[in-house]
N, C-alpha and C positions, 0 to 999 in steps of 0.2 A: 481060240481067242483067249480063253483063260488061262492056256498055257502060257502066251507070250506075257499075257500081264504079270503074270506071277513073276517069268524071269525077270522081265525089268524090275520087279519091286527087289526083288533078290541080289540082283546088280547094284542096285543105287543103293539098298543097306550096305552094302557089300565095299563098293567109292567111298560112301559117307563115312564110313569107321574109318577105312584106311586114311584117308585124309586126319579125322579126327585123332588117328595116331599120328602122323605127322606134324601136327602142329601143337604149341603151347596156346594158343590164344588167335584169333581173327577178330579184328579192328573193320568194321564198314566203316561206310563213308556217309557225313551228315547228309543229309537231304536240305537240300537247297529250297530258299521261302519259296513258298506257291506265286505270291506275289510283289512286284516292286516297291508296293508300301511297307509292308511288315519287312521288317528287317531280323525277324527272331533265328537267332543262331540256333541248329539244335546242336548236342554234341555227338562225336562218333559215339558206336556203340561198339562196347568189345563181348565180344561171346568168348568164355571159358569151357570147353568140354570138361566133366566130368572124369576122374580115373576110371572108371566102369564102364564110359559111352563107347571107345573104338571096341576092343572088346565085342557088344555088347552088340552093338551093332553087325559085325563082321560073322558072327556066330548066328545071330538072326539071317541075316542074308545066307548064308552058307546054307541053312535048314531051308530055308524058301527056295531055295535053289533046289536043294535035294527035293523037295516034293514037289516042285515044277516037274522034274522028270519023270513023273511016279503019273502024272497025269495022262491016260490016254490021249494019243493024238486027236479022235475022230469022237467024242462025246453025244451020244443018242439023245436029242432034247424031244 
């Protein structure tokens, strides 16, 4: 079981940088009022990655990944 977690965590550092490399900037989208009275706009929000996140991230995943494998299959609890 803590094999497989680890791989995933290792995979998705592993997406998240790459994507993080990919792109200059990601724009969400506002969230719409709770309700029909309030009419408050919120604004998009834009997330800037860091120069050191894909990197940074891809490198983390890479190691999690390598010591995923390092974990025996069958763990004596």
């Amino acid at each position: 079981m803590w094999r497989a977690l680890f791989v995933a965590v290792g995979i998705s550092l592993c997406i998240v940088g790459g994507e993080c490399l990919v792109i200059d900037n990601a724009v969400l989208a506002a969230a719409p009022a709770k309700s029909g009275v309030s009419k408050e706009a919120t604004a998009p929000r834009e997330i800037r990655p860091p120069e050191w996140a894909p990197w940074s991230l891809i490198s983390a995943g890479a190691v999690v990944l390598l010591y995923s494998f390092t974990i025996p299959r069958r763990v004596a609890t």
